[in-house]
C-alpha positions in Angstrom: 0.0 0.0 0.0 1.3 3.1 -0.9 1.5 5.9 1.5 -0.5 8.6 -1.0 -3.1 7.7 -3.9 -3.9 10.6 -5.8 -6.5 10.2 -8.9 -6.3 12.2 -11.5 -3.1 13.3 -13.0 -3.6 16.9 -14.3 -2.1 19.8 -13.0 -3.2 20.0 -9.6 -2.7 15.9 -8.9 1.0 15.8 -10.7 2.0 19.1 -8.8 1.3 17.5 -5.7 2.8 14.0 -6.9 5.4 15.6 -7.9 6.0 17.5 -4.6 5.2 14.8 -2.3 8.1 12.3 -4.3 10.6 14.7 -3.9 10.4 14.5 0.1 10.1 10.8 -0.2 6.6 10.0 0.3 5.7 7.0 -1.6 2.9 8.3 -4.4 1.0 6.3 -6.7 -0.9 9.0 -9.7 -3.8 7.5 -11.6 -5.1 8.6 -14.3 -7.8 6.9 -17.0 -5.8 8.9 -19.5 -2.6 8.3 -21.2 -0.3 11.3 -21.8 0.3 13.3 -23.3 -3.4 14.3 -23.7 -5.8 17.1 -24.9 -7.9 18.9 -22.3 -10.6 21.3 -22.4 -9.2 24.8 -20.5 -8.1 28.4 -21.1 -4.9 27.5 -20.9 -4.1 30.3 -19.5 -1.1 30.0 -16.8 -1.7 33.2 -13.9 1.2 34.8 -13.0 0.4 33.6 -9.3 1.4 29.9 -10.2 5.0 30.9 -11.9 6.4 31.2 -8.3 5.8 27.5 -7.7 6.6 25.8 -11.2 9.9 27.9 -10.9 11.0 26.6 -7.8 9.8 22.8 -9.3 11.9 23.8 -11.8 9.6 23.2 -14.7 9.3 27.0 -15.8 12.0 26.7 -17.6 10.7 24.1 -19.9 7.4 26.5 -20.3 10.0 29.4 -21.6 12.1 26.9 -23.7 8.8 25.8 -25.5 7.9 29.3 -26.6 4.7 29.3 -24.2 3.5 33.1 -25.3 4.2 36.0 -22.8 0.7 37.6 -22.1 0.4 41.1 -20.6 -2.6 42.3 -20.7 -6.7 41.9 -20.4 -9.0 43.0 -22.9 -13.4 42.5 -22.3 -14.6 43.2 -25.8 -18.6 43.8 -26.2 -19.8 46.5 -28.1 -17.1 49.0 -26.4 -13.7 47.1 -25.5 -12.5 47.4 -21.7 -8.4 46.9 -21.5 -6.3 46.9 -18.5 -2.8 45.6 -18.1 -1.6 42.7 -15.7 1.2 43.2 -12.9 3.2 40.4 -14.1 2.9 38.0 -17.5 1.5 35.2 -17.0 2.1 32.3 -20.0 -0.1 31.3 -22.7 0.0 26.7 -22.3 -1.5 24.0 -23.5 -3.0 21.2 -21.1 -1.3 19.2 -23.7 2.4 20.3 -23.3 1.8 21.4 -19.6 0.3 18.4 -18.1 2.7 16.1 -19.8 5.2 18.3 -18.3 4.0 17.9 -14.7 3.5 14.5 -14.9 7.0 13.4 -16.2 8.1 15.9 -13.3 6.1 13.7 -11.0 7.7 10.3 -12.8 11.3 11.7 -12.5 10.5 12.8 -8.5 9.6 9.2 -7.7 6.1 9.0 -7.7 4.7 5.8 -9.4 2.6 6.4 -12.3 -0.2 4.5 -13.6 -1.8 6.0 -17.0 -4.6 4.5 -18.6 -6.0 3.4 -15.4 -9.8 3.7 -14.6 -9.9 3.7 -10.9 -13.5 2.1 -9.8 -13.4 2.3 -6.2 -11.9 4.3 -2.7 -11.2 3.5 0.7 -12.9 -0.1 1.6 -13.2 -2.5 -1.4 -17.1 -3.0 -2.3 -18.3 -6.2 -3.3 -17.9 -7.0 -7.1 -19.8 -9.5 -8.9 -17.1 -12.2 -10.2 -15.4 -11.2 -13.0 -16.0 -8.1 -13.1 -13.4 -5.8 -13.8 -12.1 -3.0 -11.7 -9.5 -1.2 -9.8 -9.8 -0.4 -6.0 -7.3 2.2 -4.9 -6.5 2.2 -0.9 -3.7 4.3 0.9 -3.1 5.7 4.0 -4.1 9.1 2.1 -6.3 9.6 -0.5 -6.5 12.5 -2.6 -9.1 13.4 -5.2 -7.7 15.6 -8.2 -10.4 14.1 -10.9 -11.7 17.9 -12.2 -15.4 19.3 -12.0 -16.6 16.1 -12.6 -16.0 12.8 -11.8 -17.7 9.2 -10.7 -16.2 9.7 -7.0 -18.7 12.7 -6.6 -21.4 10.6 -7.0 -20.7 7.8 -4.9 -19.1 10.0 -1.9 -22.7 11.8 -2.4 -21.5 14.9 -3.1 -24.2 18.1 -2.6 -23.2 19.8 -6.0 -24.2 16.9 -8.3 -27.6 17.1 -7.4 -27.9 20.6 -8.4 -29.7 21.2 -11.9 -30.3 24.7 -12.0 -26.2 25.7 -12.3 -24.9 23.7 -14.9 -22.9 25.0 -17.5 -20.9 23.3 -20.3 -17.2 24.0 -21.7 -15.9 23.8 -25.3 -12.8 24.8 -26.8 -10.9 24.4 -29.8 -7.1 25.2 -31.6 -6.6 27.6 -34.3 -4.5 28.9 -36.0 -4.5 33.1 -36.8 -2.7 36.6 -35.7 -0.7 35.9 -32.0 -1.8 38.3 -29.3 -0.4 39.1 -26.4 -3.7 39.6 -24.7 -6.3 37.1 -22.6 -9.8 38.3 -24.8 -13.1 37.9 -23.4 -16.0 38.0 -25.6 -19.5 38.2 -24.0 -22.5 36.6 -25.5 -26.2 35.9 -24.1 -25.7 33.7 -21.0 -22.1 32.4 -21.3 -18.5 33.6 -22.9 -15.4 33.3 -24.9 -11.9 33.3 -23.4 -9.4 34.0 -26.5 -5.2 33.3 -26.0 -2.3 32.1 -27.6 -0.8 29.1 -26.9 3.2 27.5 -27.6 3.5 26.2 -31.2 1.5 29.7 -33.0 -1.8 28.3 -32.0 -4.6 30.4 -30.4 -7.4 28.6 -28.2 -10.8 29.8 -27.5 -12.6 28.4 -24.7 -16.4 29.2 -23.9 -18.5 28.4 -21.5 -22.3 28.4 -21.9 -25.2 27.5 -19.4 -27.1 24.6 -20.0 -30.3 26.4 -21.1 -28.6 28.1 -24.0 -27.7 24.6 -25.8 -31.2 23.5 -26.4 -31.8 22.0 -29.7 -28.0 21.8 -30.7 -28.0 18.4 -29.5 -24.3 18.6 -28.4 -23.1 20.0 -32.5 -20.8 22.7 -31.2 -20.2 23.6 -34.4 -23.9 24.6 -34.5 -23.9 26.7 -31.5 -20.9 28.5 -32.3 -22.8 29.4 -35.7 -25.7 30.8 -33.6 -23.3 32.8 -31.4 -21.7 34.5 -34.4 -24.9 35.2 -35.6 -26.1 37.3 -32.7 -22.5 39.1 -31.4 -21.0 41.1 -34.3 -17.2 40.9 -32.1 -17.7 37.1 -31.8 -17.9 37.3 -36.0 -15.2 39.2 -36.4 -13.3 36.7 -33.9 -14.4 33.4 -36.0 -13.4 35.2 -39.6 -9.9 35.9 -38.5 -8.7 32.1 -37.6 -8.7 28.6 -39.1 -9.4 25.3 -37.1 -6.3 23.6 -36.0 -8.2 20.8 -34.8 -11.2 18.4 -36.3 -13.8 19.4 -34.0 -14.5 21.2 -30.3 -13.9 19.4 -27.4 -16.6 19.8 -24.8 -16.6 19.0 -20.8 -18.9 17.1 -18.3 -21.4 19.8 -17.0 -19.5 22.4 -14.9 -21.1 23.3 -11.8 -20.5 26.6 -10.1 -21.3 25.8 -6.2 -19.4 25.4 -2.8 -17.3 22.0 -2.3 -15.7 20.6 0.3 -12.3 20.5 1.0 -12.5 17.4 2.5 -15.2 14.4 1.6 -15.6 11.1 3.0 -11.7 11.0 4.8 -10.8 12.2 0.8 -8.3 15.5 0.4 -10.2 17.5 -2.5 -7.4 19.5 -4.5 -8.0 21.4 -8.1 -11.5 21.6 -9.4 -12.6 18.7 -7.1 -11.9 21.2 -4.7 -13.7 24.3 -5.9 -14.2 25.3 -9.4 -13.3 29.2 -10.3 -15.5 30.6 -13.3 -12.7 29.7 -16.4 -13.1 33.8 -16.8 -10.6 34.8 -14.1 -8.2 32.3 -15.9 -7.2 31.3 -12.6 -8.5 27.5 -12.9 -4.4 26.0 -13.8 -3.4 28.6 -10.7 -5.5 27.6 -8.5 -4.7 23.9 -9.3 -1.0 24.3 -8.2 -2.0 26.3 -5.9 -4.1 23.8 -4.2 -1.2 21.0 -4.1 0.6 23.4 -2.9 -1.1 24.1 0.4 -2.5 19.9 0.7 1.2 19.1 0.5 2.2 19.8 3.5 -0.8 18.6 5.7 -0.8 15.0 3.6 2.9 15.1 5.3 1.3 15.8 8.3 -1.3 13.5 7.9 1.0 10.3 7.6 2.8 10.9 10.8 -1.1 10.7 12.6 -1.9 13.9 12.9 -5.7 15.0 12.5 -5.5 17.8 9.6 -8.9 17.6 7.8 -10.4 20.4 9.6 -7.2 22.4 9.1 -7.0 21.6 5.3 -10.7 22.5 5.2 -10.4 25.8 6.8 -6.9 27.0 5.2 -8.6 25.8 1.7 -11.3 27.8 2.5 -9.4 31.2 3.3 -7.4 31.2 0.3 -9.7 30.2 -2.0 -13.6 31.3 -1.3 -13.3 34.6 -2.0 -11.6 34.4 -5.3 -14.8 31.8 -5.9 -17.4 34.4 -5.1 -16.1 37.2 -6.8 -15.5 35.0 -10.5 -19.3 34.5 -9.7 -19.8 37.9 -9.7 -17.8 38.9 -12.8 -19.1 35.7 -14.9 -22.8 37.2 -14.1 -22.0 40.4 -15.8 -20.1 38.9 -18.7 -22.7 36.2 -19.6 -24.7 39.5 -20.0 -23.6 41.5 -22.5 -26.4 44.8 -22.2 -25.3 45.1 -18.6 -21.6 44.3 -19.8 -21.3 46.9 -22.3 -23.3 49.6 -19.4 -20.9 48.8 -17.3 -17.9 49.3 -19.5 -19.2 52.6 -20.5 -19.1 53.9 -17.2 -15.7 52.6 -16.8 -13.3 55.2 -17.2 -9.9 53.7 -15.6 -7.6 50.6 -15.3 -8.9 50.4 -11.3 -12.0 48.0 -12.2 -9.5 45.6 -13.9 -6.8 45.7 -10.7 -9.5 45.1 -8.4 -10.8 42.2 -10.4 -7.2 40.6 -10.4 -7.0 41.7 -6.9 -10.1 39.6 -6.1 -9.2 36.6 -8.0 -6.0 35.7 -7.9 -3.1 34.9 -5.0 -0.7 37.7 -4.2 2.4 36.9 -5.5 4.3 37.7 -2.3 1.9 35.4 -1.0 2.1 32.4 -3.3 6.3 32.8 -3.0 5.8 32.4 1.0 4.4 29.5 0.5 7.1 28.1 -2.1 9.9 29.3 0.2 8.1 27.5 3.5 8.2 24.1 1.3 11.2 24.0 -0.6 13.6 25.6 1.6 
């Protein structure tokens, strides 16, 4: 039995293999993928995660692959809102950066087990003979499976019973004019995130709640017709790139409530944890983020000490508020009348450094906690 099982292998589960091998924890990583792999995201990298993949010593590898530099913000509705961020934050591909992370975790010592389907946590239930599956036990268990995932439902999570909040993701690669710029573009009841990526590709992301898809019958290529139908900017977007890819890729329903830290003796990290409105593009951040501040406790955890109600509470500071306020700012984007009123009366930069404020780590902050573990 290992000492750690973590499941899921994307960039909040490899950070934290990849951390906990290096001190000499025994890790196992599953994941019912095999890398390297697409994912649906922003891909945008925050500045506030840099800290931590520099002193992992994987930064490098993001500069060496030409991940674009991005310096600024721009919301574009019928006017166009721009404000500048404190530090560049990288332009990556799930494809390039989790295959990074994961090799990191491989070369640190974790064991790593791609392709798996993990079926069951914790005490083996009863299978019927022959059928197959793969029960995961360890002194620590950690869930890093994303928004979504089968463990939700059996540990009986609250979210998955909500109806009323789901959304859907979809993104695809093109290729076009670079930018140095994160884009959002606002239409009826979701949005577009718009950056460039290593290897002169440019992503675009959206989001859209559930009630806006009816009658597409999951053809993205359908719905994104109908969007550049009614937003003129969203036109102009479409006409200026080709796809790089055969089709969108599209995500299990995303749910926008309040999770637990901590379920059923399982340490949530990444979007098990808490899922951030894809808007702030603070969702990899956060990720790393969360590994970050679980690694420690997990340590913690395997000499006997109780830490769930510490994990829970520490998860909860540095994380609920950045939650609440991508709520706020995904309600106003998904609304483009009130979006382009409020742009109008915005006159200054201060709206956009209070936004980043709100959303993201301090840097200062996120390089305490870096210096704590590593030194």
């Amino acid at each position: 039995m290992e000492d750690v099982a973590i499941i899921g292998a994307g960039p909040a589960g490899s950070t934290l293999a990849a951390l906990l091998a290096a001190r000499g924890v025994s890790v196992a990583l599953y994941d019912r993928d095999k890398f390297p792999r697409d994912k649906l995201c922003g891909e945008f990298l925050s500045y506030d995660a840099l800290p931590i993949l520099d002193a992992m010593g994987v930064l490098a590898a993001i500069d060496t692959a030409d991940a674009p530099r991005i310096n600024r913000c721009r919301v574009i509705g019928a006017r166009t809102y721009e404000f500048e961020l404190p530090h560049a934050a990288r332009g990556v591909s799930r494809l390039f950066l989790d295959d990074l992370l994961l090799r990191t975790a491989t070369r640190n010592g974790a064991i790593v087990r791609e392709g798996v389907t993990v079926t069951s946590i914790g005490t083996p239930p009863s299978q019927p003979e022959g059928t197959p599956a793969l029960h995961v036990d360890a002194r620590v268990v950690v869930g890093a499976w994303g928004r979504w995932g089968r463990f939700d439902q059996q540990l009986d999570r609250a979210f998955v019973r909500d109806r009323s909040h789901r959304n859907f993701g979809f993104k695809r690669h093109f290729t076009g004019p670079a930018t140095d710029s994160i884009d959002l573009y606002s239409f009826n009841r979701g949005y577009l995130g718009v950056n460039s990526v290593e290897g002169e590709i440019t992503n675009i992301c959206g989001l859209v709640h559930a009630s806006r898809l009816s009658g597409h019958k999951g053809r993205w290529d359908s719905f994104v017709e109908t969007i550049r139908a009614d937003e003129p900017k969203v036109e102009e977007l479409f006409s200026r790139y080709e796809p790089a890819q055969d089709s969108y890729l599209s995500s299990e329903p995303v749910i926008f409530r309040a999770r637990a830290a901590v379920e059923g003796g399982v340490f949530m990290i990444g979007d098990a944890s808490g899922v951030i409105d894809p808007l702030t593009g603070n969702g990899m951040a956060m990720a790393i983020q969360s590994a970050l501040l679980a690694a420690p406790l997990i340590v913690r955890a395997l000499e006997g000490a109780a830490v769930e109600e510490e994990y829970s509470r520490i998860h909860r500071k540095f994380f609920a508020k950045r939650i609440a306020w991508s709520r706020r700012a995904a309600f106003l984007l998904s609304r483009p009348r009130l979006l382009d009123a409020t742009v109008a009366a915005v006159r200054t930069p201060k709206a956009g450094n209070l936004f980043l404020r709100h959303t993201r780590a301090s840097r200062n902050e996120v390089m305490r906690l870096a210096e704590a573990w590593f030194c």
